[in-house]
VEXLO-68448 format. One line per 2 residues: number of its first residue (from 1); for each residue x, y, z of N, C-alpha, C. Coordinates in nm, 3 decimals, decimal comma. Layout:
NUM	X Y Z X Y Z X Y Z | ...
***
This chain:
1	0,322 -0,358 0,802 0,322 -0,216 0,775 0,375 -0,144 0,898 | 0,443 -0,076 0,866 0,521 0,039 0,946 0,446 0,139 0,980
3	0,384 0,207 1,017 0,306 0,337 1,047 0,407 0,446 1,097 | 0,539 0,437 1,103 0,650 0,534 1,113 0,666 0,595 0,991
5	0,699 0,497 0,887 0,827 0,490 0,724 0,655 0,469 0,709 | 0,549 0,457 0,687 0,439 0,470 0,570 0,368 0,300 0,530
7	0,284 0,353 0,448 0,255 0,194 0,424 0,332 0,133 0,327 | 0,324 -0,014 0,313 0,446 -0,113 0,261 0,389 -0,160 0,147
9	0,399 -0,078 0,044 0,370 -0,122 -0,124 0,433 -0,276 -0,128 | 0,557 -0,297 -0,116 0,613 -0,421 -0,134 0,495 -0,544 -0,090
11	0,487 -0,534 0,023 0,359 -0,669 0,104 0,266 -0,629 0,016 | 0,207 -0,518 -0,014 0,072 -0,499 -0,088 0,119 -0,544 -0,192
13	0,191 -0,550 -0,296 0,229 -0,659 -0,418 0,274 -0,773 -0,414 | 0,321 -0,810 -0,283 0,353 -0,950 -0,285 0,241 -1,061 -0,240
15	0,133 -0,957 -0,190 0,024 -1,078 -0,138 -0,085 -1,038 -0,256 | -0,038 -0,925 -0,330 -0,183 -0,985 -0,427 -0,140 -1,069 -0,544
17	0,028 -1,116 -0,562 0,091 -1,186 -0,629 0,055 -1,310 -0,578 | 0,070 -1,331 -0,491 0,008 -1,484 -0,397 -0,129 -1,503 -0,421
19	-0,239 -1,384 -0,434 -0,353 -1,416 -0,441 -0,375 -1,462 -0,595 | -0,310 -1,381 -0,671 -0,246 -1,422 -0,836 -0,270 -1,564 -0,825
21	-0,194 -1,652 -0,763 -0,107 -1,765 -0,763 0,025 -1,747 -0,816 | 0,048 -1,677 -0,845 0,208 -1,637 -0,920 0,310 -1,704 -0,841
23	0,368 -1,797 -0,904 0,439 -1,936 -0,863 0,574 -1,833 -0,790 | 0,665 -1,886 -0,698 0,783 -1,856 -0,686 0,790 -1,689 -0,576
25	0,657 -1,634 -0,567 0,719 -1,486 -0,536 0,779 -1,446 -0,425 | 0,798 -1,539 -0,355 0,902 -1,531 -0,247 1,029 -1,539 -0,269
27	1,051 -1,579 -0,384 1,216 -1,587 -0,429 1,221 -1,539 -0,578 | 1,197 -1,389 -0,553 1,227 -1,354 -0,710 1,302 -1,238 -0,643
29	1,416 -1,224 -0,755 1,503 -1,124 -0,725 1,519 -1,017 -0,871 | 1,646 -0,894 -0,789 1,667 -0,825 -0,937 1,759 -0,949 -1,050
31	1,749 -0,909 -1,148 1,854 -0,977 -1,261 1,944 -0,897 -1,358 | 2,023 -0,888 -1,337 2,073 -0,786 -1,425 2,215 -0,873 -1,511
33	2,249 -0,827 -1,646 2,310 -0,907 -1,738 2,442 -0,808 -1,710 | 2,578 -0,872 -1,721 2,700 -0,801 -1,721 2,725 -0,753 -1,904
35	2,770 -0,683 -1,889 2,794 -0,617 -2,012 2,953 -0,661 -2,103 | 2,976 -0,765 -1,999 3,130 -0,821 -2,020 3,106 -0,955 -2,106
37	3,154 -0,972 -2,213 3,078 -1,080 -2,296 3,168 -1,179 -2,232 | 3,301 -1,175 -2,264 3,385 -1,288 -2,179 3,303 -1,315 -2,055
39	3,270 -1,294 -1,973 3,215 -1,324 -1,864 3,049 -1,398 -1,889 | 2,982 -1,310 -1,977 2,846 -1,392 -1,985 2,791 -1,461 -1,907
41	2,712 -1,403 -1,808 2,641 -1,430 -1,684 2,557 -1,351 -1,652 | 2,472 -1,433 -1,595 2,357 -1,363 -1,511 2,377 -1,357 -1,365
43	2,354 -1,200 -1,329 2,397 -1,216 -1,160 2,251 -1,169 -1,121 | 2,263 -1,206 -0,937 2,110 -1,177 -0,950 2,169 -1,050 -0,804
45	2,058 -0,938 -0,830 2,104 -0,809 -0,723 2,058 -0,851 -0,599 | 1,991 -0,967 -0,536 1,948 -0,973 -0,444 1,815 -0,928 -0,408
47	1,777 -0,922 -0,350 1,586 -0,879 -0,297 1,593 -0,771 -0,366 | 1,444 -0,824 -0,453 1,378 -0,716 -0,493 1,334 -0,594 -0,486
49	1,363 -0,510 -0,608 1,326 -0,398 -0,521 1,150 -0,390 -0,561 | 1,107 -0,239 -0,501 0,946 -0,234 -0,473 0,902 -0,207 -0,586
51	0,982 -0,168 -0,701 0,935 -0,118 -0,853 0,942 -0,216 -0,859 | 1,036 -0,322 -0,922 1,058 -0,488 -1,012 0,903 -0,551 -0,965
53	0,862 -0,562 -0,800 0,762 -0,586 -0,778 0,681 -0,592 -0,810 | 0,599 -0,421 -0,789 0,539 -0,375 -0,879 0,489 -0,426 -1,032
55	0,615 -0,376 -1,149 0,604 -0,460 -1,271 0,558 -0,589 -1,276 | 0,570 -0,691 -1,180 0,575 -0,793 -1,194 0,439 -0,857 -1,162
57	0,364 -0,753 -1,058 0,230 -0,763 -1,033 0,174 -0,721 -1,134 | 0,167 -0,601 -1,184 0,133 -0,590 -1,326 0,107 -0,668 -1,422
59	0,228 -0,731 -1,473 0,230 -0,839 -1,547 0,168 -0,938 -1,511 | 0,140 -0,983 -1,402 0,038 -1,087 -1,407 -0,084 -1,062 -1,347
61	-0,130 -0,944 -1,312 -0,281 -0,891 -1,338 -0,322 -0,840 -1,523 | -0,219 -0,791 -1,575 -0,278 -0,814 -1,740 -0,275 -0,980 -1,793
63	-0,167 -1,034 -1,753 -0,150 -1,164 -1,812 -0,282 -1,266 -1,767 | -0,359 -1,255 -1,634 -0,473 -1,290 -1,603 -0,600 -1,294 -1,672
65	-0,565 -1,139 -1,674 -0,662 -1,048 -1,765 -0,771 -1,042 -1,645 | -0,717 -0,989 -1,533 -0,822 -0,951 -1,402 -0,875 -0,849 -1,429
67	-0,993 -0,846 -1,384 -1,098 -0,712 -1,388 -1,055 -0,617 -1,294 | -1,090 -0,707 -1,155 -1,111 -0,640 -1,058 -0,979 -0,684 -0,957
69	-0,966 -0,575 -0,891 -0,863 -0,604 -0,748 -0,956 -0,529 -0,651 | -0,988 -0,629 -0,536 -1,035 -0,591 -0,421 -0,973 -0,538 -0,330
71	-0,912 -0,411 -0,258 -0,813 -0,414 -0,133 -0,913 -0,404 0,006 | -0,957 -0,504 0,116 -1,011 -0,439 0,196 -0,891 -0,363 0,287
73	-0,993 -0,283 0,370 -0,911 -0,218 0,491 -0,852 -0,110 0,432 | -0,865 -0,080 0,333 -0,782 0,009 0,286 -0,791 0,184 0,321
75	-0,838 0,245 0,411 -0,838 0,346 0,533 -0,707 0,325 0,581 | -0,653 0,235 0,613 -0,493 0,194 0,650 -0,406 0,273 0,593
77	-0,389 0,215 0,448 -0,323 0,259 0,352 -0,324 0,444 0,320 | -0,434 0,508 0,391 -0,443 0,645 0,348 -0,384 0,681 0,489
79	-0,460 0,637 0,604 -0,401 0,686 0,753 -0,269 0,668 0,755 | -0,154 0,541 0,731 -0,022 0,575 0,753 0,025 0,632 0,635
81	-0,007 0,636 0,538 0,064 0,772 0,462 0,114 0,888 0,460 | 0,112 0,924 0,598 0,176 1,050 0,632 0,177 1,195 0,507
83	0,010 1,203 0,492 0,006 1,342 0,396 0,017 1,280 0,285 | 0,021 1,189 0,235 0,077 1,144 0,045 -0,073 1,054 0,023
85	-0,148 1,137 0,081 -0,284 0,996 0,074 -0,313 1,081 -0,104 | -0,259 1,184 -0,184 -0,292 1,186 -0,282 -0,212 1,153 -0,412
87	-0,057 1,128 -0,355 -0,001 1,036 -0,399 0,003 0,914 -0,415 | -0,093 0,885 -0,296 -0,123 0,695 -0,294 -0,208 0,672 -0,396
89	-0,303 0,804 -0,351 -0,437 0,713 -0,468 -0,336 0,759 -0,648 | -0,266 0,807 -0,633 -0,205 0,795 -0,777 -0,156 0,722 -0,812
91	-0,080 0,635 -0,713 -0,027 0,514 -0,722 -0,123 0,396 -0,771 | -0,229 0,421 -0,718 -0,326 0,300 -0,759 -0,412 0,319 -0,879
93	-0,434 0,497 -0,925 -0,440 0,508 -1,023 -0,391 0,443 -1,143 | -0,252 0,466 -1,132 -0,142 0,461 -1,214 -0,115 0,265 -1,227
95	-0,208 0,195 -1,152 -0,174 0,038 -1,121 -0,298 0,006 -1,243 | -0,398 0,095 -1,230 -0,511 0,040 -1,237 -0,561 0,096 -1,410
97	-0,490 0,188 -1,457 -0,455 0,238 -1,587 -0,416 0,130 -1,654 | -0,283 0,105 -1,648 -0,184 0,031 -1,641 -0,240 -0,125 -1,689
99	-0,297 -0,155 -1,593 -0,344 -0,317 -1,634 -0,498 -0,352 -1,675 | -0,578 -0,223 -1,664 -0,675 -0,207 -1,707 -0,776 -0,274 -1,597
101	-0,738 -0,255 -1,493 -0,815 -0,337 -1,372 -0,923 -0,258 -1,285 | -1,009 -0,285 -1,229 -1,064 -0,187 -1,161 -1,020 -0,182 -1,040
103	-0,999 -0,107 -0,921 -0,958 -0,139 -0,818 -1,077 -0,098 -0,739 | -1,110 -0,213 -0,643 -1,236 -0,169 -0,533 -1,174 -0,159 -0,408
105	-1,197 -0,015 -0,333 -1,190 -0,067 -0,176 -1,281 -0,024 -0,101 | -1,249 -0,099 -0,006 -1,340 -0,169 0,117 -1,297 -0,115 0,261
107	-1,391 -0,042 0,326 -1,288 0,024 0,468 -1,421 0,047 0,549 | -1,391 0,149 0,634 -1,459 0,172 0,752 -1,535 0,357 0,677
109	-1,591 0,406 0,780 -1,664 0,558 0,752 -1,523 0,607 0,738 | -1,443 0,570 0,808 -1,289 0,705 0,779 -1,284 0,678 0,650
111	-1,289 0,597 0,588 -1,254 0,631 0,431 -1,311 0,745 0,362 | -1,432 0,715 0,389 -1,507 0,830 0,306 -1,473 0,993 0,358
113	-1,382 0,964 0,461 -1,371 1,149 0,488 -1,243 1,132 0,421 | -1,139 1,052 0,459 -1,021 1,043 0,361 -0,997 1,076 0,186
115	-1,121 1,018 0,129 -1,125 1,030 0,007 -1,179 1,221 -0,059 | -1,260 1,272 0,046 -1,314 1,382 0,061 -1,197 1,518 0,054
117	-1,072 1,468 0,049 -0,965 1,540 0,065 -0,902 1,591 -0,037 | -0,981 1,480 -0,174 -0,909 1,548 -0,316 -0,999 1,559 -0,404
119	-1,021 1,652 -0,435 -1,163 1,625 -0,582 -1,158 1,535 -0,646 | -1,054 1,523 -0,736 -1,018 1,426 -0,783 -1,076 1,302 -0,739
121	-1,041 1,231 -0,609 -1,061 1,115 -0,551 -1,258 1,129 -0,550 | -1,283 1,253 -0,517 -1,439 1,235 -0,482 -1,473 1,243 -0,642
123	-1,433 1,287 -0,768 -1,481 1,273 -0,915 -1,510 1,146 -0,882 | -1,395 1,029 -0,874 -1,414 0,930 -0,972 -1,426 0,797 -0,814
125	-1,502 0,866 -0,716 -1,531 0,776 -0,635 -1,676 0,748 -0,593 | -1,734 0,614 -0,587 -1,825 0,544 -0,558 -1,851 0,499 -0,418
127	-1,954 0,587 -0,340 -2,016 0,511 -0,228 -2,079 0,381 -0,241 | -2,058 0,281 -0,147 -2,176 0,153 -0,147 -2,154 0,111 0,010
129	-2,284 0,151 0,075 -2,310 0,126 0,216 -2,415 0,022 0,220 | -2,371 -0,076 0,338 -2,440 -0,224 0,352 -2,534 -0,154 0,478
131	-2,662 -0,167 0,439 -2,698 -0,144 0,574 -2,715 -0,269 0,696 | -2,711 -0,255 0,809 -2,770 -0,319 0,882 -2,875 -0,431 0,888
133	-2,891 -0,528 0,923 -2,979 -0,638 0,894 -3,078 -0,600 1,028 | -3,213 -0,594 1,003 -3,305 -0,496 1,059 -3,410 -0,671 1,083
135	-3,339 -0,736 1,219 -3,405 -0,858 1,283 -3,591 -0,807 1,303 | -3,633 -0,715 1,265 -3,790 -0,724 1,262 -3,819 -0,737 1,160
137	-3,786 -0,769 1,068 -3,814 -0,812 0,908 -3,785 -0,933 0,910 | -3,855 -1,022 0,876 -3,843 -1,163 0,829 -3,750 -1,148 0,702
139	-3,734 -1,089 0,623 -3,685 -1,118 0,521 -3,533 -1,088 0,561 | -3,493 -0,970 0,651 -3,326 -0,988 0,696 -3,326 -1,089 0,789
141	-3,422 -1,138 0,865 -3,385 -1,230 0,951 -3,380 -1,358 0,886 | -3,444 -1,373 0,798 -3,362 -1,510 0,709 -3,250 -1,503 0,634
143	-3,196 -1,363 0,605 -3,073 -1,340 0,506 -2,978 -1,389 0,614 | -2,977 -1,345 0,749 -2,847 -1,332 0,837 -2,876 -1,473 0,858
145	-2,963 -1,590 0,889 -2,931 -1,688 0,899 -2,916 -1,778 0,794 | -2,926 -1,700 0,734 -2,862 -1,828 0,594 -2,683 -1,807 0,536
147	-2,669 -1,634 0,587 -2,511 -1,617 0,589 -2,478 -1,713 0,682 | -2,513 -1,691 0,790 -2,420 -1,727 0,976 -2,434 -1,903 0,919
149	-2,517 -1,980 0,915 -2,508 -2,109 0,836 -2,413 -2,142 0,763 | -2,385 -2,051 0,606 -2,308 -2,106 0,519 -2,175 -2,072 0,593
151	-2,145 -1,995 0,701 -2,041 -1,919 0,764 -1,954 -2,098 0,855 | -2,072 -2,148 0,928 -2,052 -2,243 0,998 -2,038 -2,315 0,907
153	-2,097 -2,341 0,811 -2,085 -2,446 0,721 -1,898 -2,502 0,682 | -1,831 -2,374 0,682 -1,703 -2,397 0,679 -1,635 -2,405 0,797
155	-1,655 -2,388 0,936 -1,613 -2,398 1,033 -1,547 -2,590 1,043 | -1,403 -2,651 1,040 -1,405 -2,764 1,036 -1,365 -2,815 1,154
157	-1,481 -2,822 1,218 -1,489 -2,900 1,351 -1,660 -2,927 1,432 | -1,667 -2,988 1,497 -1,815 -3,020 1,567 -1,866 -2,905 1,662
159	-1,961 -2,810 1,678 -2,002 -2,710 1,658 -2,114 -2,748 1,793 | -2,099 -2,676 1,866 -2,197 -2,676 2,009 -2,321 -2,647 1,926
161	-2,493 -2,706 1,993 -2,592 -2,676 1,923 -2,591 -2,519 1,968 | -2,619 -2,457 2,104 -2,624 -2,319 2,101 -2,562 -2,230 2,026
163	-2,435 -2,315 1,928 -2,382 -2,156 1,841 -2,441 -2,185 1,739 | -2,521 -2,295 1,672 -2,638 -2,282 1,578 -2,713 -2,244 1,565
165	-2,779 -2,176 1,675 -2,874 -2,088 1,683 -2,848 -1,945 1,740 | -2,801 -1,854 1,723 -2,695 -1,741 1,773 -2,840 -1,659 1,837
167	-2,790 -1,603 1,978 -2,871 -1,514 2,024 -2,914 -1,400 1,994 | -3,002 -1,377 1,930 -3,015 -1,202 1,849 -3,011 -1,067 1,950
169	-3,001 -1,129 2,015 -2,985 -0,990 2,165 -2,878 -0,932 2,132 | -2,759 -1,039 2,087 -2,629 -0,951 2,100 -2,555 -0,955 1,973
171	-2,687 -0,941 1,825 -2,664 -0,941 1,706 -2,689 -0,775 1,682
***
């Protein structure tokens, strides 16, 4: 992403095409048919443009039949927008109509002043704040060590005993 020219719809459809699995999307181009029957061919326009994209994410978030699209970080996406943060969220409106998907995002407190900017966005928007894991409660202090566990659990390599037991001083 550029933070000059705005944020980059294209990467934002090409990696949730990857998250798809959508075979090939590194090499899909325009296609366009000549209108010359003697000739009868398919030429291809070269790199895609950000609409074909688009469509194409579409098509295989209905063809899935996905519920949900997660974007984290997405405070990004409103901060380099340069003023169109109510055009963006139309954009995702207009994604999420479209394929009948829900779209969730995930960000920091700037979001919530970001979203505060259009009625609209505050109608049809949902707070959900994680609080803090509050180490004088037994009951968060077993939640965070049973995350930080399953966390290591995927770590693939041999694991010093001191980071098995993480210091809560500087939790």
């Amino acid at each position: 992403m550029d933070s000059q020219s705005g944020f980059d719809w294209k990467e934002l459809y090409r990696q949730i095409l990857v998250a798809l699995n959508e075979p090939l999307v590194d090499h899909k181009c325009n296609i366009r048919t000549t209108t010359d029957y003697q000739k009868s061919r398919v030429m291809t326009g070269g790199h895609i443009t950000v609409s074909r994209l688009r469509t194409e994410m579409e098509q295989a978030l209905k063809e899935r039949k996905t519920r949900v699209v997660i974007l984290d970080e997405l405070q990004h996406l409103f901060k380099h927008g340069g003023g169109k943060v109510e055009q963006y969220y139309d954009v995702l409106k207009s994604i999420s109509s479209r394929t009948d998907c829900a779209i969730v995002g995930i960000g920091t407190y700037e979001l919530c002043f970001m979203m505060d900017w259009s009625g609209q966005m505050n109608r049809v928007t949902d707070y959900l704040q994680f609080s803090r894991y509050d180490f004088g409660a037994q009951s968060d202090l077993q939640s965070f060590f049973n995350a930080y566990s399953g966390l290591l659990a995927h770590v693939p390599m041999d694991l010093e005993e001191e980071l098995l037991r993480p210091d809560l001083e500087y939790c």
